[in-house]
RODO-2510 file (C-alpha; in nm, 4 decimals, decimal comma):
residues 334
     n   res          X          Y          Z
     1     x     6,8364    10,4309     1,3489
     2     x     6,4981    10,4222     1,5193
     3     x     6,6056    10,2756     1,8350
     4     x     6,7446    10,6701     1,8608
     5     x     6,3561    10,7749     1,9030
     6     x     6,2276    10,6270     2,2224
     7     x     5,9833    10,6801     2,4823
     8     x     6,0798    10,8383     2,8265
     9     x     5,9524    10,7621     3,1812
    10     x     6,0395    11,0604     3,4155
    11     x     5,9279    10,9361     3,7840
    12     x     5,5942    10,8035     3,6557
    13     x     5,5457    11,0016     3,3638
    14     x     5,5646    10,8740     3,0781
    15     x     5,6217    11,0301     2,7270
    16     x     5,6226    10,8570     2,3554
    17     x     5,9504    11,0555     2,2356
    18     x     6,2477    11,1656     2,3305
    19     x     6,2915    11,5343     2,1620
    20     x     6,2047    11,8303     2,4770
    21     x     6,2090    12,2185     2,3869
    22     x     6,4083    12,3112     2,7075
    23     x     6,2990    12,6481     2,9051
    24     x     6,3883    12,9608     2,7282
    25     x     6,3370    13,3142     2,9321
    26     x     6,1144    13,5528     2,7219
    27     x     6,0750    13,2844     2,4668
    28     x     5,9121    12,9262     2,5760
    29     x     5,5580    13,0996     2,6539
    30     x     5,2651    12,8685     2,6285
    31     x     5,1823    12,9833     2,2007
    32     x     5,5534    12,8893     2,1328
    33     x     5,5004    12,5904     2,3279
    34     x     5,1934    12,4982     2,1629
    35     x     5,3206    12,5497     1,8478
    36     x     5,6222    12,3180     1,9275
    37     x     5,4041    12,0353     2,0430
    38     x     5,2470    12,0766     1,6884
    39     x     5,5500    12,0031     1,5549
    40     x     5,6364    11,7388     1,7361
    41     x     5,7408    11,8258     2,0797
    42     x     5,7389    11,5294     2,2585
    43     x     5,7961    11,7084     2,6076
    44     x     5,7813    12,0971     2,6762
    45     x     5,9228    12,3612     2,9869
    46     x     5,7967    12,6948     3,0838
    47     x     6,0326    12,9885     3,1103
    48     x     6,1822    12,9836     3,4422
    49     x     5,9946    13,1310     3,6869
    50     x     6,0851    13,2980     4,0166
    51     x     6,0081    13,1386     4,3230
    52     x     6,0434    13,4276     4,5068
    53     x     5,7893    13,6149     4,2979
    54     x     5,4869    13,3097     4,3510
    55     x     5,5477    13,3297     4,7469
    56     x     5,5141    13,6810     4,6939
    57     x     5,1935    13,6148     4,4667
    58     x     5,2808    13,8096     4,1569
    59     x     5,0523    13,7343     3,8942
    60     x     5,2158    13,8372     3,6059
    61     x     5,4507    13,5430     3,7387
    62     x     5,2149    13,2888     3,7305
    63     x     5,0947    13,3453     3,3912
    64     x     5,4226    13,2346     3,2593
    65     x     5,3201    12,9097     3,4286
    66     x     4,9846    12,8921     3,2424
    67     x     4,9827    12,5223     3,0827
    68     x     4,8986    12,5678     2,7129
    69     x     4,5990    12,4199     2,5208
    70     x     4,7674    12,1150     2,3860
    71     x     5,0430    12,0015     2,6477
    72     x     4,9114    11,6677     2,7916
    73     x     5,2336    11,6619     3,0040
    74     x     5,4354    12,0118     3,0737
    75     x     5,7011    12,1205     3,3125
    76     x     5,7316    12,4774     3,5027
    77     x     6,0507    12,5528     3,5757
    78     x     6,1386    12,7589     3,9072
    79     x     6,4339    12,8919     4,0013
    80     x     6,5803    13,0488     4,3553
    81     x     6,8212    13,0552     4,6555
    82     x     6,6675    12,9089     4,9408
    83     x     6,4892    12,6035     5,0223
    84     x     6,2174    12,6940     5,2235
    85     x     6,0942    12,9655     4,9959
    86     x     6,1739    12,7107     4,6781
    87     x     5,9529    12,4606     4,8955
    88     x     5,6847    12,6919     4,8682
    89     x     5,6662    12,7692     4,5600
    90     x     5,6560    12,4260     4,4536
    91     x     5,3452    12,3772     4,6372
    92     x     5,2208    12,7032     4,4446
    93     x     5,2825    12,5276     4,1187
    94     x     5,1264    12,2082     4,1724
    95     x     4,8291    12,4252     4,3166
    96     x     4,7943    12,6627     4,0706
    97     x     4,9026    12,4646     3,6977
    98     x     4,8710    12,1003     3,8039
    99     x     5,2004    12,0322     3,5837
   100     x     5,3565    11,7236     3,5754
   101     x     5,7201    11,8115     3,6439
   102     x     5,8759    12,0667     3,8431
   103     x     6,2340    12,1459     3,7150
   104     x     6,4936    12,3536     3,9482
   105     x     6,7313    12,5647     3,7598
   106     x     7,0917    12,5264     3,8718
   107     x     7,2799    12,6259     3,5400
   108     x     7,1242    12,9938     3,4553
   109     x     7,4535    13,2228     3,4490
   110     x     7,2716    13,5444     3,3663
   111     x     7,4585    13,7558     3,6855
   112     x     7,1244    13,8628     3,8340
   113     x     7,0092    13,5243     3,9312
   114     x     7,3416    13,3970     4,0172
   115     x     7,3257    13,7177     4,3017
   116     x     7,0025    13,5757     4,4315
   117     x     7,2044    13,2044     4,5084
   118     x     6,9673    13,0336     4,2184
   119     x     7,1052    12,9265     3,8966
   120     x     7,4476    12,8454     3,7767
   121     x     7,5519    12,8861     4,1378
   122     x     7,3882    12,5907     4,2643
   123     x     7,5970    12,3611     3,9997
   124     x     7,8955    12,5759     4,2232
   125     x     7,7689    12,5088     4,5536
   126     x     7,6643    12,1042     4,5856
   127     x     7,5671    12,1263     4,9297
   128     x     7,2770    12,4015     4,8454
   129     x     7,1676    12,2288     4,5952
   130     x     7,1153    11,9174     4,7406
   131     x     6,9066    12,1069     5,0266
   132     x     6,7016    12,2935     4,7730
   133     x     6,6522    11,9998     4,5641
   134     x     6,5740    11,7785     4,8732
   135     x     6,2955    12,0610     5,0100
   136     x     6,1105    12,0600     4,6628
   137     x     6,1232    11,6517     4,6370
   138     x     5,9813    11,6290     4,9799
   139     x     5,7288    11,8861     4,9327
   140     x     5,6175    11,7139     4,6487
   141     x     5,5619    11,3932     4,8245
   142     x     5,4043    11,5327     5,0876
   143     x     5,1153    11,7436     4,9344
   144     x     4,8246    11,5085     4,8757
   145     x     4,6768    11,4113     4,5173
   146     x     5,0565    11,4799     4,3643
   147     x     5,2148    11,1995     4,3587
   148     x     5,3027    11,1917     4,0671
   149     x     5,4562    11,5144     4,0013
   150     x     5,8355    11,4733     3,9426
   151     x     6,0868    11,6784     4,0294
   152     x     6,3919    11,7170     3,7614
   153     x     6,7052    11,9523     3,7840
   154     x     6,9101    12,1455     3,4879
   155     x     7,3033    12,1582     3,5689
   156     x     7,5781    12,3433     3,4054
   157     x     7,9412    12,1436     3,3913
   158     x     8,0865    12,3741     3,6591
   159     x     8,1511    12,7727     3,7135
   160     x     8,4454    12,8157     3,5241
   161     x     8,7162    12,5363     3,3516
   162     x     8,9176    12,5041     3,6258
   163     x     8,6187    12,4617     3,8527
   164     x     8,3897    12,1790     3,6714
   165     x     8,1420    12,0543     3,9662
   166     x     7,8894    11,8562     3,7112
   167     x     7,9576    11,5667     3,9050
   168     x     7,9316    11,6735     4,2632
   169     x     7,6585    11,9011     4,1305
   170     x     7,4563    11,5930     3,9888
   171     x     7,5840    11,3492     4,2769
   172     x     7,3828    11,5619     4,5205
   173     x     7,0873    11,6157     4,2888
   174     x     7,0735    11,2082     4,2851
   175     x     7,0785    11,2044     4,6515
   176     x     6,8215    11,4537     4,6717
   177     x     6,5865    11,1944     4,5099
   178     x     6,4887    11,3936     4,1654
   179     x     6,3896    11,1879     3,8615
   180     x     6,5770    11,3251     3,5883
   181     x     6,9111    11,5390     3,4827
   182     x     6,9242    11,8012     3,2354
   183     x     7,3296    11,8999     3,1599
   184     x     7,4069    12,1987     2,9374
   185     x     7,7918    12,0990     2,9148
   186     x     7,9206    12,4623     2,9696
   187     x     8,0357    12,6429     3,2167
   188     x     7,8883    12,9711     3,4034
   189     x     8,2051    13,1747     3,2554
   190     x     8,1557    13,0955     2,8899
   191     x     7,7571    13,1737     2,9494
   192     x     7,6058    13,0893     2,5422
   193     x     7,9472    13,1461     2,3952
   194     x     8,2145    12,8678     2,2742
   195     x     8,1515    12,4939     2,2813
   196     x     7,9819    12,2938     2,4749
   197     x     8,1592    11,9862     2,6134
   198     x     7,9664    11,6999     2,5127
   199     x     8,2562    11,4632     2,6332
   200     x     8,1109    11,5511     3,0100
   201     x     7,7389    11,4772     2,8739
   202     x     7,8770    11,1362     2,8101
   203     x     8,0766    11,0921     3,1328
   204     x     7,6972    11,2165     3,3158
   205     x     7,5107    10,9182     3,1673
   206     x     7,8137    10,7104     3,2668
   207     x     7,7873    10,8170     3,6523
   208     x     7,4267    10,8217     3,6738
   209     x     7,4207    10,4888     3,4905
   210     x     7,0794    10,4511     3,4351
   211     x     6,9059    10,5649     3,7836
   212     x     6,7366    10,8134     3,5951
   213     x     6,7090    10,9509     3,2657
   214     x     6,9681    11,1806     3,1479
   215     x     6,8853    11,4328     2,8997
   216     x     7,1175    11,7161     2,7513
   217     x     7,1174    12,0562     2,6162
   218     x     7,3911    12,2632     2,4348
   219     x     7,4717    12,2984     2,0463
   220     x     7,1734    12,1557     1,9111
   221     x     7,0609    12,3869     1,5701
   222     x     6,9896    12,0979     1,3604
   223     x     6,8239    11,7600     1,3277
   224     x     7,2046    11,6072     1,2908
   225     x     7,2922    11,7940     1,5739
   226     x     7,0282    11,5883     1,8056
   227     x     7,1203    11,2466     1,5916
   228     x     7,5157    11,3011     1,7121
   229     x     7,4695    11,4205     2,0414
   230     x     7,2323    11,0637     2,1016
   231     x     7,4486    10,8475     1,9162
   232     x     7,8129    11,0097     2,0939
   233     x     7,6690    11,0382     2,4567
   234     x     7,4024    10,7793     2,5110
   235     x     7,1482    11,0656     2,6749
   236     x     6,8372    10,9777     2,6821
   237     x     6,6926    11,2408     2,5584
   238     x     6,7861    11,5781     2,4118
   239     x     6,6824    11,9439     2,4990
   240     x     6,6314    12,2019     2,1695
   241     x     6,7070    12,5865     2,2794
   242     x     6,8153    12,8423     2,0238
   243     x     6,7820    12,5948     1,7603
   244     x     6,4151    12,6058     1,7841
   245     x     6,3345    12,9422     1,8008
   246     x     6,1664    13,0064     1,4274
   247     x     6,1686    12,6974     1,3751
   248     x     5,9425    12,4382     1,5576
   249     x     5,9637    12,2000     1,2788
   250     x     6,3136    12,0877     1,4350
   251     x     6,1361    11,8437     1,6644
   252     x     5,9078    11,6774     1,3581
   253     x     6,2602    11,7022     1,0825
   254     x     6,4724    11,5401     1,3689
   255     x     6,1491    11,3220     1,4269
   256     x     6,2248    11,1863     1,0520
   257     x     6,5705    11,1949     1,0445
   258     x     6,6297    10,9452     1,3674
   259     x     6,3024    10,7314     1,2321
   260     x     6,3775    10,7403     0,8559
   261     x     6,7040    10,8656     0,7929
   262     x     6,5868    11,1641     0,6194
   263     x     6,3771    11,4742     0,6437
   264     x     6,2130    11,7409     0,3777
   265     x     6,2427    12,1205     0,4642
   266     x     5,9780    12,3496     0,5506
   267     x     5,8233    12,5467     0,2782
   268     x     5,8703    12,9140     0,3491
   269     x     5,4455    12,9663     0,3335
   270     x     5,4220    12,6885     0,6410
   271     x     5,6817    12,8834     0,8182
   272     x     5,5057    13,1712     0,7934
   273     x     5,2245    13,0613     0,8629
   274     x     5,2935    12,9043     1,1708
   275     x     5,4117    13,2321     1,2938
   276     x     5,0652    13,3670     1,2200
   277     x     4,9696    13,0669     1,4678
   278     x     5,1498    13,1902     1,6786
   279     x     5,0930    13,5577     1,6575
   280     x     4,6846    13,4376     1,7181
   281     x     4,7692    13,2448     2,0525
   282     x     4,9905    13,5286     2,1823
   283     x     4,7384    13,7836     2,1188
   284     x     4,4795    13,5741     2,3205
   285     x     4,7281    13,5546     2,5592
   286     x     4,8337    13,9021     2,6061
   287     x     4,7140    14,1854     2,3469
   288     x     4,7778    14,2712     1,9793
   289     x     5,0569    14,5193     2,0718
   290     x     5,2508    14,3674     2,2994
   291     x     5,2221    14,0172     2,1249
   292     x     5,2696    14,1822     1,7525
   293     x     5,6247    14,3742     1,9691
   294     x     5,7513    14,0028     2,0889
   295     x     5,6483    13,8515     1,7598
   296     x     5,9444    14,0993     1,5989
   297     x     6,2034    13,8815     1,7010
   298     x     6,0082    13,5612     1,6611
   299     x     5,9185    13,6224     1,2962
   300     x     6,3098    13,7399     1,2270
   301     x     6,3690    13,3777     1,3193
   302     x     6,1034    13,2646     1,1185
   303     x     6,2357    13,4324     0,7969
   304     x     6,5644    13,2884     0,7951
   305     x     6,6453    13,1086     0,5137
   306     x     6,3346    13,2525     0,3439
   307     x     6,4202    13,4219    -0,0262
   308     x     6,4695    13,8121    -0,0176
   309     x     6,4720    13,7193     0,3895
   310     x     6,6800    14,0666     0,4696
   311     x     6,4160    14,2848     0,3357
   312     x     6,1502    14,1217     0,4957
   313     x     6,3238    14,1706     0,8372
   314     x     6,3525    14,5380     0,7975
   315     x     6,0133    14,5714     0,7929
   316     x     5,9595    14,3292     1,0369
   317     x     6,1650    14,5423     1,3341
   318     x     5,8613    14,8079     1,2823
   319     x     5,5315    14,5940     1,2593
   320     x     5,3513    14,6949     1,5605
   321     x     4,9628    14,5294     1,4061
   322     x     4,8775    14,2441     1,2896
   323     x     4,7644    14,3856     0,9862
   324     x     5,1463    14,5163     0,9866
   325     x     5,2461    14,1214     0,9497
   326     x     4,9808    14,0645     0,7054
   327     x     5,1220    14,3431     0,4645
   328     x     5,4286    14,2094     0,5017
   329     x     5,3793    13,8511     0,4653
   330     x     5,0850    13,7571     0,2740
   331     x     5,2724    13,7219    -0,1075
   332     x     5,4822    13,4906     0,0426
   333     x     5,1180    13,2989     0,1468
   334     x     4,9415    13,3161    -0,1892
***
């Protein structure tokens, strides 16, 4: 069962374990990354970020890309239409955050990026992607003291079932010369709804047959969920979403699982209190109101499967302090 956990190489970096938290938009900040890596994260990605919005120079946009306290190795993912401008902002990345992968996002199907020519339509249109992919890898090469910054893509399996382009989409990104596939086996049409097709995650690591890694994303909410999705498609690594949101102890309990065969649950008083982690970073971050206002939905998550966890999320909706939290939370940490 170990042989399940392994180390990755992505271009030249190299990482001891194969369990990522993928990049989630208005989630994967640097405290939720942080806290992740605690857990045992093996590889992290920002939110995506706009490409158009670095050229531009917003700053608010490059704080998303800020690398967080305890990520060693880190990706930023950017995302946009054309290749020039998604050139430039690679250069902006490597400038500003030093990261160690860049990651182009061609499988977003939220309709406002898809208008912009980024996202899931770049899995649609090969031919784009392969020149947008191509700009950022040679940028990369070129700009001096980066060589080893590698550039990865995230694919969708196609636009809609009877258009699947996964493999023209990934045929082009190979050609390109990135070091690394991400697939989230669904389509732009079914967006987070359905099933994802894990049969074409399979037939992925059979076409790129081992010229770089593969790693995949979709239906993962569970430390079994990781173990099958290894085991049926022979990825080499997988990507935790949704299933780690409230719960970064998915990477360390699927850490046990693959090594050991089994795992122990999280006591409700370490969830919590990793939320008050959290809560600290993103206040340092930001500011006590708008971190204790995202922290709503983040400590929902956390109470899941907590007794009485209902109630607790009623109050939660209208904590706007952290002494708000505090009153809420702190019999559950005696």
């Amino acid at each position: 069962m170990s042989n399940l956990y392994h180390p990755v190489k992505i271009g030249n970096v190299e990482l001891k374990g194969n369990l990522f938290l993928a990049p989630v938009a208005g989630y994967s900040d640097s405290a939720f990354r942080s806290v992740c890596i605690e857990n045992g994260a093996c590889f992290t990605y920002t939110e995506m970020v706009s490409a158009e919005a670095l050229v531009r120079k917003n700053l608010k946009t490059e704080t998303l890309m800020a690398r967080a306290y305890n990520e060693k190795v880190y990706s930023v993912q950017i995302f946009g239409g054309e290749a020039e401008v998604m050139s430039e902002a690679a250069s902006i990345v490597m400038d500003k955050t030093g990261c160690e992968v860049i990651d182009i996002n061609c499988g977003c199907p939220v309709p406002k990026i898809i208008k912009s020519g980024a996202g899931s339509e770049l899995t649609r249109d090969p031919e784009k992607l392969y020149r947008i992919a191509k700009a950022v890898v040679d940028r990369v090469k070129e700009t001096a003291g980066k060589e080893n910054t590698a550039v990865t893509v995230k694919i969708r399996s196609g636009w809609d079932k009877p258009h699947l382009t996964w493999k023209e989409a990934a045929t082009a990104a190979l050609e390109a010369g990135v070091s690394a596939i991400t697939i989230h086996p669904r389509t732009r049409a079914q967006g987070y709804e359905g099933h994802s097709d894990w049969g074409i995650m399979r037939q992925l690591v059979e076409l790129v047959n081992g010229r770089v890694p593969v790693f995949g994303s979709g239906d993962l909410f569970k430390p079994e969920d990781a173990k099958k999705m290894l085991e049926e498609t022979g990825a080499d690594a997988v990507m935790f979403a949704r299933g780690a949101m409230g719960n970064p102890f998915i990477f360390k309990d699927t850490t046990s699982l693959l090594k050991d065969g089994f795992y122990e649950p999280v006591p409700a008083d370490i969830r919590i209190k990793t939320g008050f982690s959290e809560l600290e970073r993103l206040v340092e971050e930001t500011s006590e109101l708008h971190a204790c206002l995202e922290m709503r939905k983040r400590f929902s998550a956390y109470s899941k499967g907590i007794q009485n966890g209902a109630a607790l999320r009623a109050q939660i909706v209208h904590a706007s302090s952290i002494q708000d939290y505090h009153n809420i939370f702190d019999s559950l940490l005696q």
